[in-house]
C-alpha positions in Angstrom: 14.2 -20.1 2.5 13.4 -17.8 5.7 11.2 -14.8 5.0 13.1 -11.6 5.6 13.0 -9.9 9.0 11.1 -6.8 8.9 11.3 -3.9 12.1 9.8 -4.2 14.9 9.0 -0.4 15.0 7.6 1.9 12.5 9.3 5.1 11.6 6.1 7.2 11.8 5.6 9.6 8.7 2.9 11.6 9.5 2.5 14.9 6.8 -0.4 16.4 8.1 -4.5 16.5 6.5 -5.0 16.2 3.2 -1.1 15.6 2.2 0.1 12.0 0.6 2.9 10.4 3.0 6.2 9.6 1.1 5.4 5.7 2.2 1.9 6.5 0.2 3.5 7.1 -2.7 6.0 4.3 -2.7 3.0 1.9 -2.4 1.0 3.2 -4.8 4.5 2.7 -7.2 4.2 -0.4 -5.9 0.7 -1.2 -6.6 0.8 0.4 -10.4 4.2 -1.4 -11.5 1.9 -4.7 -11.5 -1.3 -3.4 -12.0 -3.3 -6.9 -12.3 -1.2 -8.6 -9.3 -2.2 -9.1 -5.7 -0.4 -7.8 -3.6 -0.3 -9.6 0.4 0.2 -6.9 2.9 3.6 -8.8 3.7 4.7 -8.5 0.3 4.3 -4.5 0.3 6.1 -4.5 4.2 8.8 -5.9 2.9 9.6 -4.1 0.1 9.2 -0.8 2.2 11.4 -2.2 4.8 10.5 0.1 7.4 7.1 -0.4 8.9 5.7 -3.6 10.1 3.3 -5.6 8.9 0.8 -4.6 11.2 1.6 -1.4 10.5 1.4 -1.8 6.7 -1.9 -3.3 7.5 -3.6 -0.5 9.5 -2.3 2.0 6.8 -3.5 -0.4 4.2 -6.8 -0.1 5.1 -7.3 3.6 6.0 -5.9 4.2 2.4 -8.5 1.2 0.9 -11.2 3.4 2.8 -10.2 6.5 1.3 -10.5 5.0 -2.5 -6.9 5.5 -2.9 -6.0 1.5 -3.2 -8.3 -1.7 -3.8 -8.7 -5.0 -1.6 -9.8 -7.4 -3.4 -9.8 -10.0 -0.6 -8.7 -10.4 2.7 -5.2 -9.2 2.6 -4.6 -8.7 -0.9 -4.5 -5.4 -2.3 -3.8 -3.9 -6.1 -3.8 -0.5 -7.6 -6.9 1.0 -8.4 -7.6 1.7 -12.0 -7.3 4.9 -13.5 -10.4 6.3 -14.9 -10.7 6.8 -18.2 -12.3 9.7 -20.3 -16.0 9.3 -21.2 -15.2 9.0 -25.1 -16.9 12.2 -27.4 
């Protein structure tokens, strides 16, 4: 079975400093609906549908960086866990 095409352009979504993109948020929805999965950067390009993969990757890291997603290894990426309470 062929993969799917994906663009061959990104439509950009830049929101300014400190703001979460729309595409952010769509991958962390991603990320959290399988929680324990890896996800390959492919995967996650696909499903958006509107970036490319090397897109996806770039943006990917820069949000791995900033603490906002995991890579567990080289390509694969899941949610990072919520943190839980210190209990009383």
């Amino acid at each position: 079975m062929p993969e799917p095409a994906l663009p061959t352009t990104t439509v950009p979504q830049y929101v300014g400093p400190g703001q979460t993109s729309n595409r952010m948020t769509r991958v962390l929805t991603i990320l959290q609906a399988e929680p324990e999965r890896l996800w390959h950067s492919r995967e996650i390009a696909e499903l958006l549908g509107d970036v490319t993969p090397v897109t996806t990757c770039r943006q990917l890291t820069r949000w791995t960086k900033k603490g906002m997603i995991k890579r567990l290894r080289t390509g694969r990426y899941a949610a990072v866990a919520p943190e839980t309470p210190p209990l009383a």
